[in-house]
C-alpha positions as CSV (number, residue, x, y, z in Angstrom):
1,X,87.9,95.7,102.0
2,X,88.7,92.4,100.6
3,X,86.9,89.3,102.1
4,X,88.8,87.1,104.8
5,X,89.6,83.4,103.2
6,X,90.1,80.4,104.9
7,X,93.5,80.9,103.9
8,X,94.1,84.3,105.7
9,X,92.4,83.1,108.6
10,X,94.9,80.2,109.0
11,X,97.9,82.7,108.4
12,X,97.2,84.3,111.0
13,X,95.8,81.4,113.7
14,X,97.0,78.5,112.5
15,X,99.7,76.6,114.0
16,X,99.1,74.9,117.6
17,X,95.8,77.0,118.2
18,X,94.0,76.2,114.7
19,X,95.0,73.3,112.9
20,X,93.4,72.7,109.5
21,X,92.6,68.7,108.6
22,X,90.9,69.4,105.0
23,X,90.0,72.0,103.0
24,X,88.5,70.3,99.8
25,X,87.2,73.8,98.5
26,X,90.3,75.5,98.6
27,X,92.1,77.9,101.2
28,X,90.0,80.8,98.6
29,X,87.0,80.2,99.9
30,X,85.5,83.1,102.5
31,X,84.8,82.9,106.0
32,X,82.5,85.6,106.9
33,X,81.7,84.6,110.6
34,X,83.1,81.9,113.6
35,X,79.2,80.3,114.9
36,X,78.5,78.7,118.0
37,X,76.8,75.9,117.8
38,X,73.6,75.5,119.4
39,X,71.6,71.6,119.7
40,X,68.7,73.2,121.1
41,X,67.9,75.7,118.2
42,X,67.7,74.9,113.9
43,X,70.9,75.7,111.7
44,X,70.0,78.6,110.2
45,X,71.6,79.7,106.5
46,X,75.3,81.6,106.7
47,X,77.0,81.3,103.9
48,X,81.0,81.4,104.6
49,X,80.7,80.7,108.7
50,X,82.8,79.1,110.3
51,X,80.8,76.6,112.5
52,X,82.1,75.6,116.3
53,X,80.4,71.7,117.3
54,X,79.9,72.7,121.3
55,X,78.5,69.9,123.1
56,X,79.3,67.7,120.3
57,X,82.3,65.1,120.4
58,X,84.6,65.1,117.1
59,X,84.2,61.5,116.3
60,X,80.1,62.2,116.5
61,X,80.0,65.3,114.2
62,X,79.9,64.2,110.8
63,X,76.2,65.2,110.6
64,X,77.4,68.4,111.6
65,X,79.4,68.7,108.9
66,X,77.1,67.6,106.5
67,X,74.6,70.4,108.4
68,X,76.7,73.2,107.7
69,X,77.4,72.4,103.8
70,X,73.6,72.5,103.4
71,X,73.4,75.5,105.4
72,X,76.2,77.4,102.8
73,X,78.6,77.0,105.4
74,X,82.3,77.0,104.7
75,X,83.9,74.8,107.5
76,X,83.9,73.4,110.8
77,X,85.7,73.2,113.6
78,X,86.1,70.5,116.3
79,X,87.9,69.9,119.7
80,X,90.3,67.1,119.2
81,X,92.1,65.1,116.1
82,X,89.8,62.6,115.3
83,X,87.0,64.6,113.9
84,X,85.1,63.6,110.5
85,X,87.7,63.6,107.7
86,X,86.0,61.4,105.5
87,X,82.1,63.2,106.3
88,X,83.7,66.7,105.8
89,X,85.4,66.1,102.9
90,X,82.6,64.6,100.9
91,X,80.3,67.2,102.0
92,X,83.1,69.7,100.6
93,X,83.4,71.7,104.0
94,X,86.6,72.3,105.7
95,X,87.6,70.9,108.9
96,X,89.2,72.7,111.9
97,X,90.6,71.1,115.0
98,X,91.6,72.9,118.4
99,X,93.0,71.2,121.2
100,X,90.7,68.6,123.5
101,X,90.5,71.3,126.4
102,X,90.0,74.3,124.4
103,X,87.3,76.9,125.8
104,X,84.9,77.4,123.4
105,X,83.9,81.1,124.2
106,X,88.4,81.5,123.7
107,X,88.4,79.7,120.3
108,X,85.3,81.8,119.5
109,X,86.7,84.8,119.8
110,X,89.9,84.4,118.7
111,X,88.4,82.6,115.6
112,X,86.1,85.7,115.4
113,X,89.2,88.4,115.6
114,X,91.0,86.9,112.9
115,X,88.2,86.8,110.7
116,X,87.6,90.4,111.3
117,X,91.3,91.3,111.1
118,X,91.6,92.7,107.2
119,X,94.6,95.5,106.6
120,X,93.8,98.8,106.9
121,X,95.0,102.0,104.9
122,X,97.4,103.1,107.3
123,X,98.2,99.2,108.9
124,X,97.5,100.2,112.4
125,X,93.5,98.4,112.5
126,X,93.3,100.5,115.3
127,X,90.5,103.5,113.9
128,X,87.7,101.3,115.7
129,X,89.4,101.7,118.7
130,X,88.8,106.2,118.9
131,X,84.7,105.2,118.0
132,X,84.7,103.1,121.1
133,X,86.5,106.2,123.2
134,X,83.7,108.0,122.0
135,X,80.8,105.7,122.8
136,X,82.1,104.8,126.4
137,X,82.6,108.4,127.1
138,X,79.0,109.1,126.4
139,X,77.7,106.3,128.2
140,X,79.6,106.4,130.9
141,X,79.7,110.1,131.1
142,X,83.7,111.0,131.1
143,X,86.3,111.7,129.2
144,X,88.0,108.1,128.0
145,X,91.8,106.8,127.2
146,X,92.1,103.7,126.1
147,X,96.0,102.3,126.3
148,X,98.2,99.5,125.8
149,X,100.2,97.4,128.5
150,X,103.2,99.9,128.4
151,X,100.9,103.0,128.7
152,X,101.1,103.8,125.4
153,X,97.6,106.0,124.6
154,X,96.0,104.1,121.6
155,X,92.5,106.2,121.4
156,X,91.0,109.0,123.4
157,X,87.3,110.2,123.6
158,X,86.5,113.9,121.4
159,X,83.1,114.1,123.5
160,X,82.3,117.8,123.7
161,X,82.5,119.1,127.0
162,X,83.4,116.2,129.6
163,X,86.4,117.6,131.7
164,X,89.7,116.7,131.5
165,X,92.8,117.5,133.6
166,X,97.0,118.0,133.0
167,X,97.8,114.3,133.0
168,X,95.0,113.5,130.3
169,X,96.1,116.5,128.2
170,X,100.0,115.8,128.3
171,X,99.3,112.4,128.2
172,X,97.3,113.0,125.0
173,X,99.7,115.1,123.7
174,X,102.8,112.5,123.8
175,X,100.3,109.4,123.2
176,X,102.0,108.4,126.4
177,X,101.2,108.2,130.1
178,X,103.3,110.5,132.3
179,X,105.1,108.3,134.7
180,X,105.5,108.7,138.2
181,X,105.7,106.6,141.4
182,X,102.2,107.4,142.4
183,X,101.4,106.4,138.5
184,X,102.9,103.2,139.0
185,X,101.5,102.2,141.8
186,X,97.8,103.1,140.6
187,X,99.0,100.7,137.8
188,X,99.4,98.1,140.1
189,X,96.3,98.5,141.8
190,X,93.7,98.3,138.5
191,X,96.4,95.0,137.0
192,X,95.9,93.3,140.4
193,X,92.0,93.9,140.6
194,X,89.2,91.4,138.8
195,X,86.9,94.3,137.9
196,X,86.3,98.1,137.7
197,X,88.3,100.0,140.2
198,X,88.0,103.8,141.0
199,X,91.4,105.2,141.7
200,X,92.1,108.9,143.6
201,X,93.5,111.6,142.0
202,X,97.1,112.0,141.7
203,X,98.8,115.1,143.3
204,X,98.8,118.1,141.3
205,X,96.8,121.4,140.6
206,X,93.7,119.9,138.7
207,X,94.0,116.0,138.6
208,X,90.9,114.3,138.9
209,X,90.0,110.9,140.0
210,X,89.5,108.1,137.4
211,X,87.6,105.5,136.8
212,X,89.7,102.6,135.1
213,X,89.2,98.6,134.1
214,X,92.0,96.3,132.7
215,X,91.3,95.0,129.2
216,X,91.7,91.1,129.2
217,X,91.7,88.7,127.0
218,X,92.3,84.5,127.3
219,X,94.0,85.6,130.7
220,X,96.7,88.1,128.6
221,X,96.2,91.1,129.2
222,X,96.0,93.8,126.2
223,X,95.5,97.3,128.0
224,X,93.3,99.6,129.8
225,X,90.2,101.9,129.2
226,X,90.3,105.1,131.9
227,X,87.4,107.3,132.6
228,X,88.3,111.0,134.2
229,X,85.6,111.0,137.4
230,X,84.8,114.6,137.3
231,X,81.9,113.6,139.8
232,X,79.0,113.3,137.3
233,X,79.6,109.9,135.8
234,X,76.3,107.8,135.0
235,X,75.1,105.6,137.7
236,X,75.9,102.8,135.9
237,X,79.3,104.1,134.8
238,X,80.9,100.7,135.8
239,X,78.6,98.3,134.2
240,X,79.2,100.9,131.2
241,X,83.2,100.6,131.7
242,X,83.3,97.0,132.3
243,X,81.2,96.4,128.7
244,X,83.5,98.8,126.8
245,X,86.4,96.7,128.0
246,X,84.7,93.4,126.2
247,X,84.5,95.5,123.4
248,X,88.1,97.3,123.4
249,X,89.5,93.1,124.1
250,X,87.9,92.2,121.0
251,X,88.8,95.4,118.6
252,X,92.7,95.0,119.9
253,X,92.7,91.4,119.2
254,X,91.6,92.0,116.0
255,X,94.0,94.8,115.7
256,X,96.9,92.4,116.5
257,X,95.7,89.8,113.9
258,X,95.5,92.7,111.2
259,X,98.8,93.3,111.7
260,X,100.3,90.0,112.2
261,X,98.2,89.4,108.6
262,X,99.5,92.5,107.3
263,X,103.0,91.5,108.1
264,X,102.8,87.8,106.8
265,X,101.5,89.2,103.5
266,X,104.1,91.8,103.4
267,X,107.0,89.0,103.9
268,X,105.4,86.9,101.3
269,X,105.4,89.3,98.7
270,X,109.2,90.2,99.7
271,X,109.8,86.4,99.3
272,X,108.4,86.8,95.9
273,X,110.3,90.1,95.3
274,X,113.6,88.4,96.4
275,X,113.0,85.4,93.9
276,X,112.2,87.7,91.2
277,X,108.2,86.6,90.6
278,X,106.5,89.8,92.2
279,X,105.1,92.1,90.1
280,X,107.1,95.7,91.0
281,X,104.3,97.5,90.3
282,X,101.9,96.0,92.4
283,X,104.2,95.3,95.2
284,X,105.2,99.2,95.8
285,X,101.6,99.8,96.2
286,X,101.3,97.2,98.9
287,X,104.7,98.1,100.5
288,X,104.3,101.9,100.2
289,X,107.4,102.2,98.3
290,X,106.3,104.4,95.5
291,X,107.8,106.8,93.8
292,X,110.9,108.8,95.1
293,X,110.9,113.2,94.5
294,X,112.6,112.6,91.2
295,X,110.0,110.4,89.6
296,X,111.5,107.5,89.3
297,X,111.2,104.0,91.7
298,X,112.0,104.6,94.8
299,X,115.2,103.5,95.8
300,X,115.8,100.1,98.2
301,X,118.6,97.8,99.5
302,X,118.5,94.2,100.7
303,X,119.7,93.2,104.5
304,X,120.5,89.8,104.9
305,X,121.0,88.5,108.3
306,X,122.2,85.4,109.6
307,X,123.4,83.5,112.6
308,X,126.7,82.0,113.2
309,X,127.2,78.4,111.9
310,X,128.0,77.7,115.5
311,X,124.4,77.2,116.4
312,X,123.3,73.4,116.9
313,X,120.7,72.3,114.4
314,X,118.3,71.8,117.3
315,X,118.3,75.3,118.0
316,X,118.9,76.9,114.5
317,X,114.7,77.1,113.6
318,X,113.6,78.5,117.0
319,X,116.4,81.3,117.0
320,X,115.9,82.0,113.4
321,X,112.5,83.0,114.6
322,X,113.5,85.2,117.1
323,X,116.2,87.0,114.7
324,X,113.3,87.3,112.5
325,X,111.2,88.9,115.3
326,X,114.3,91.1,116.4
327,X,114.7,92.6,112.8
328,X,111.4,93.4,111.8
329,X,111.0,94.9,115.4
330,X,114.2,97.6,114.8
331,X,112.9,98.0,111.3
332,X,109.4,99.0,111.9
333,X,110.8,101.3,114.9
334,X,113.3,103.1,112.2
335,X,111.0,102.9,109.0
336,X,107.5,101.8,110.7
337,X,105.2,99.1,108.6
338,X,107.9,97.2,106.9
339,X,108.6,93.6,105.3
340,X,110.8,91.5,106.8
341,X,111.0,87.4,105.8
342,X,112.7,84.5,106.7
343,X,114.4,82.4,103.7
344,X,116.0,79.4,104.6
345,X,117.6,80.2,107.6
346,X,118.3,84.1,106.3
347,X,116.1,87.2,107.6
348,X,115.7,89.5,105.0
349,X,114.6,93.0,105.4
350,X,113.9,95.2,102.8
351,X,115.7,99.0,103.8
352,X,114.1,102.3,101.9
353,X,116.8,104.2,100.4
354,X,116.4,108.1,99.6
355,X,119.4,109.6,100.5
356,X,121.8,106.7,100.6
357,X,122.8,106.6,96.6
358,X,125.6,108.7,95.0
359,X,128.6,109.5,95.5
360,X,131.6,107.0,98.1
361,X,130.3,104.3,100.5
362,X,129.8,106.8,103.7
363,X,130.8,103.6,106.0
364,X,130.4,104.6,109.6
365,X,127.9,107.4,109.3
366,X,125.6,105.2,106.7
367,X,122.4,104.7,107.9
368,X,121.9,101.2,106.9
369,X,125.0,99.9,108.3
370,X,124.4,101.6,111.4
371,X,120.8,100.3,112.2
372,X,122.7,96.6,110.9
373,X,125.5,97.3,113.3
374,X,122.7,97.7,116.1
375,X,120.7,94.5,115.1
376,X,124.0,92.7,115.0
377,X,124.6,93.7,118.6
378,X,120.7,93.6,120.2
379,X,121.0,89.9,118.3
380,X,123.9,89.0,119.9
381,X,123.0,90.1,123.4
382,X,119.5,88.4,123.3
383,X,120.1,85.3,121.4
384,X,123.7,84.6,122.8
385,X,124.9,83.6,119.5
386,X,126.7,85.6,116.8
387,X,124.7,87.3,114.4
388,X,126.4,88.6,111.1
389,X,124.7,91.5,108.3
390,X,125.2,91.8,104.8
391,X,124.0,94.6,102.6
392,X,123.4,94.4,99.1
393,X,124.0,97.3,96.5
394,X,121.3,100.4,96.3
395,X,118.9,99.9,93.3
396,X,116.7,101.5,92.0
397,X,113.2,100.3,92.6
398,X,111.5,97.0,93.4
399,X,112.4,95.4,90.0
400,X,116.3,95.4,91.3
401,X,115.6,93.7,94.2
402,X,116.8,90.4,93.5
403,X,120.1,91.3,92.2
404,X,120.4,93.4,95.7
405,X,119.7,90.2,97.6
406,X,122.3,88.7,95.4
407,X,124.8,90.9,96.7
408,X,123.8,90.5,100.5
409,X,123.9,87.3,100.1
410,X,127.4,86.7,99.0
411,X,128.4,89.5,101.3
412,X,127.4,87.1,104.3
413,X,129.9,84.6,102.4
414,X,132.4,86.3,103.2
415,X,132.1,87.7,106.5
416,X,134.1,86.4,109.8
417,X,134.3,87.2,113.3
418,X,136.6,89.8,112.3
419,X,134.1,91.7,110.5
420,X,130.0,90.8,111.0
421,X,128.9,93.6,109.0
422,X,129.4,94.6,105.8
423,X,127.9,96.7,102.6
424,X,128.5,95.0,99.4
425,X,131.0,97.9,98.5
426,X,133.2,97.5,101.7
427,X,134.1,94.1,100.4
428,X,133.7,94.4,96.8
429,X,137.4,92.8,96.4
430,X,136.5,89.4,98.4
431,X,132.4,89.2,96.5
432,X,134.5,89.8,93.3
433,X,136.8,86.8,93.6
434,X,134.1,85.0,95.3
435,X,132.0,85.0,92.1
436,X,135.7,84.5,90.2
437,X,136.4,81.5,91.8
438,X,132.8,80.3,91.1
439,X,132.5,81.1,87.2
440,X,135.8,79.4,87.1
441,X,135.2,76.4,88.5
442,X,132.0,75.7,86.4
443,X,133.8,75.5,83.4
444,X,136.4,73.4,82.3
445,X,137.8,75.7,79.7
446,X,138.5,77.9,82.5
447,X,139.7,76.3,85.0
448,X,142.4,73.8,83.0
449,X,146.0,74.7,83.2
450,X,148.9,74.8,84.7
451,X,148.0,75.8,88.3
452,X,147.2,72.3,89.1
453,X,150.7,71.2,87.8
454,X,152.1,73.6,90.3
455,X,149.8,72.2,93.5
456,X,150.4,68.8,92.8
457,X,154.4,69.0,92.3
458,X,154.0,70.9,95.9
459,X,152.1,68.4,97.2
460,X,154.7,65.7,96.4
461,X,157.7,67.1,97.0
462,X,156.7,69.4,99.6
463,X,158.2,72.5,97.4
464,X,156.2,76.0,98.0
465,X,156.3,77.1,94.4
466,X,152.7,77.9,94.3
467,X,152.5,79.7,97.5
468,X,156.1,82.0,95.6
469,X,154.3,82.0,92.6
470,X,151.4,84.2,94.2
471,X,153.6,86.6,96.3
472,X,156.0,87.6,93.3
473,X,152.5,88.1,91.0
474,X,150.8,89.9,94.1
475,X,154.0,91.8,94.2
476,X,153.8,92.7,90.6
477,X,157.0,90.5,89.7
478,X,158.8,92.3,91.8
479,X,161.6,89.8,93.0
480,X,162.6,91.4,96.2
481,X,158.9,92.4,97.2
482,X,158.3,88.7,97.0
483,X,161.2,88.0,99.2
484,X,159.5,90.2,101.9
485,X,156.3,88.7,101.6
486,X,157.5,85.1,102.0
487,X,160.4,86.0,105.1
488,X,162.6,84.4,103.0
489,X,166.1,85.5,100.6
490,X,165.6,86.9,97.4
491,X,167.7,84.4,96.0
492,X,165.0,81.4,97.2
493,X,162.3,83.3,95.3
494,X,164.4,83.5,92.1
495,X,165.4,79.8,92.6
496,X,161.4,78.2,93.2
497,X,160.3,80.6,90.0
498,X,163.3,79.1,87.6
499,X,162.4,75.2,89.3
500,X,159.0,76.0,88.4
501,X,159.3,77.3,85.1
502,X,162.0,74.6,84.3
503,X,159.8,71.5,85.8
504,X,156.3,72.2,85.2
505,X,156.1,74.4,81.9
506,X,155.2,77.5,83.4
507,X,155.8,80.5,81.0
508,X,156.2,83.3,83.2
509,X,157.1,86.3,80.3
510,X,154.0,85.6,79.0
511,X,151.9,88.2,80.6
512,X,148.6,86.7,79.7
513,X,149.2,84.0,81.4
514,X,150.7,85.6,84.7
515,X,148.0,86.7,84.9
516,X,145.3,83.5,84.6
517,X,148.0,82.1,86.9
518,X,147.4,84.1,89.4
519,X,143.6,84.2,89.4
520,X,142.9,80.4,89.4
521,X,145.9,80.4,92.3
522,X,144.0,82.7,94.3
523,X,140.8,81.4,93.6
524,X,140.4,77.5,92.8
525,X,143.7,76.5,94.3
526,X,142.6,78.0,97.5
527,X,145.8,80.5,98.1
528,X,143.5,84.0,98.7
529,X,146.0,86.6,99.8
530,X,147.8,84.6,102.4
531,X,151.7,84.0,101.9
């Protein structure tokens, strides 16, 4: 397990909680520990700790500072702005502020969370969590569940012999509670209470009483340890329970910052995979996405997902967020531990592939565009502002990844109200000219000629021989199919085409040039497919 840096620690806490005002060693260096200090006892040696000046005033701790580089410290942390920039730096420790009423014993352990919060093998950071099942059980003398706020069994106690009843068993079974009224309301009770509470049993052939405790944290609340009362719990079974809940706050905090880490890390290296700098190798190791059953890189497709121009600019960077949050919440219920990222103003998410190459687009029934489709929708409902989705081509591996971005991206340039979602190969036509009308129009060569004649005689005279000129080429040359494009006689068309040809020098037997006509028409004069 890799050290914790000063620069992890501040992806994960920094912000309005932790706010870093020098680091003149580098965002490298470790932090091994968060350290209260203590006036009334000598700085011992800890190399990397974090140190926390209690009792001392920011403006008054540049001894401190110079205390804790002697001691092989690697920072410290003070309540308040005005702490000592100038004594930190030159003693070449870093330096922390929190805000003027933090509590100490809060930034302590949040401080101390993150610095234990290091990815795990399977992402969760949630093994600690079934050792502490285990060591409540035995003290306390019962079996042990330890949940989340929504019920949601996180760990369970494997001590031989305790009892245990239906609920616990089918509650185990589905790593959720059973619900029921009764269930609810026992809910209710242990939320509302300070401290321990011993709860009845609930109807049914072999339910036992429990013995439950709300795990807190900072005044959040992060779940629940319960203890089956079989009738020989220890005597001091709630002292017991209430300890093990100090403990489970502290192993689920740090289990949030792991994956809040985890998923920064993960959207950083999806940055650098969208920009082309990540090593492909490396970053399928991280991201999971090795190898598919035929040998070769797994395949992957970009999402791109944006909101509607409409949003003010006040509001764009705090509903970005919240897209952000939305997308990597749908993705990591479809796919689990997944990399999501927010690039100037554009969530990407990075989609697994097996099973979606080969063969026609599948549009409906594809997978991708269906979970799109339902971020599109849960984004509109919740943020109240249209949300559009593009999806970039299938390639194969990490080391495509950027030209799949490419694709969602122009995708989302050519998306309306008309249609907010979109594969790359639904709207291959528009993309196409899209990138047409952009090659074109960097380069002189290729965007000279007569098309401009033709707009600017329209443009003077008010004559519609560009807007002809398009329907009889989109019509192959076909004179009367022209005529039906336009609502107008046959007879008109043939006129504008001869004016055209006769006034401006437009050679219309040439094929070659019908047909470089037509694109820059279409593309730089602006004309698309409208008549």
């Amino acid at each position: 397990m890799d050290a914790c840096t000063l620069g992890d620690l501040l992806d994960v806490v920094g912000g309005p909680s932790v706010r870093l005002q020098t680091a003149p060693a580098g965002l490298a260096v470790p932090v091994t520990e968060a350290l209260l200090y203590d006036a009334h006892a000598p700085l011992t040696r800890a190399p990397g700790a974090l140190l926390l000046a209690v009792g001392v005033r920011a403006s008054a701790a540049g001894p401190l500072a110079r205390a804790a580089a002697e001691a092989g410290m690697s920072g410290l942390v003070v309540r308040g702005p005005d702490g000592p920039l100038a004594e930190a730096e030159s003693a070449g420790v870093a330096l922390l502020s929190v805000d003027e009423d933090a509590a100490w014993h809060h930034v302590h352990l949040l401080l101390a969370s993150a610095i234990g919060a290091r990815p795990s093998a399977t992402g969760s950071g949630l093994g600690d969590l079934f050792a502490l099942a285990d060591a409540v059980a035995a003290a306390v003398g019962g079996a042990t569940a330890i949940e989340d706020p929504r019920q949601r069994i996180l760990a369970y106690s494997t001590v031989p012999g305790q009892p245990v009843d239906e609920d616990r068993r089918t509650g185990i079974l589905g790593l959720q509670v059973p619900g029921s009224p009764a269930n609810s309301e026992q809910y209710r009770v242990l939320f509302a209470a300070d401290g321990v509470v011993r709860l009845p049993a609930l109807a049914g052939s072999d339910n036992l009483p429990r013995l439950a405790v709300a795990v807190r944290a900072g005044g959040e609340t992060l779940g629940s340890l319960w203890v089956v009362d079989d009738g020989g719990l220890a005597p001091d079974a709630e002292e017991a329970l209430a300890q093990g809940a100090s403990t489970a706050a502290l192993l689920l905090l740090r289990a949030r910052a792991a994956q809040e880490l985890a998923r920064h890390q993960n959207g950083d290296l999806l940055r650098r995979l969208l920009d082309g700098t990540a090593d492909p190798a490396g970053a399928a190791h991280r991201l999971g996405m090795g190898l598919g059953p035929d040998g070769n890189p797994a395949p992957v497709r970009v999402a791109a997902f944006v909101l509607d121009s409409s949003v003010s600019a006040a509001d764009v960077e705090q509903t970005a967020l919240r897209l952000l949050d939305l997308v990597r919440l749908q993705c990591e219920a479809r796919y689990g531990r997944h990399a999501v990222v927010l690039v100037d103003g554009v969530v990407y998410a990075l989609l697994p592939a097996l099973g979606e190459r080969g063969g026609a687009p599948r549009r409906r029934t594809n997978s991708h565009r269906g979970l799109a489709e339902d971020i599109v929708g849960r984004a509109g409902q919740a943020l109240r502002v249209p949300v559009r989705a593009g999806l970039g081509d299938v390639v194969g591996g990490l080391a495509e990844v950027r030209a799949s971005r490419d694709d969602a991206d122009l995708v989302l340039r050519v998306l309306g109200p008309e249609l907010p979602v979109a594969t790359v190969e639904e709207v291959r036509p528009r993309v196409t000219l899209l990138r047409l009308t952009e090659v074109l129009g960097e380069r002189r060569e290729l965007s000279a000629g007569g098309w401009r004649r033709v707009l600017a005689h329209d443009a003077e005279h008010g004559t519609e021989y560009a807007r002809t000129l398009v329907a009889w080429l989109d019509a192959g040359c076909d004179m009367a199919g022209a005529a039906r494009l336009l609502a107008v006689h046959a007879n008109t068309c043939r006129y504008r085409l001869r004016q055209a040809q006769q006034q401006l020098g437009i050679d219309l037997d040439d094929p070659d040039e019908r047909l470089v006509l037509w694109l820059q028409l279409r593309t730089l004069g602006g004309l698309g497919s409208r008549h």
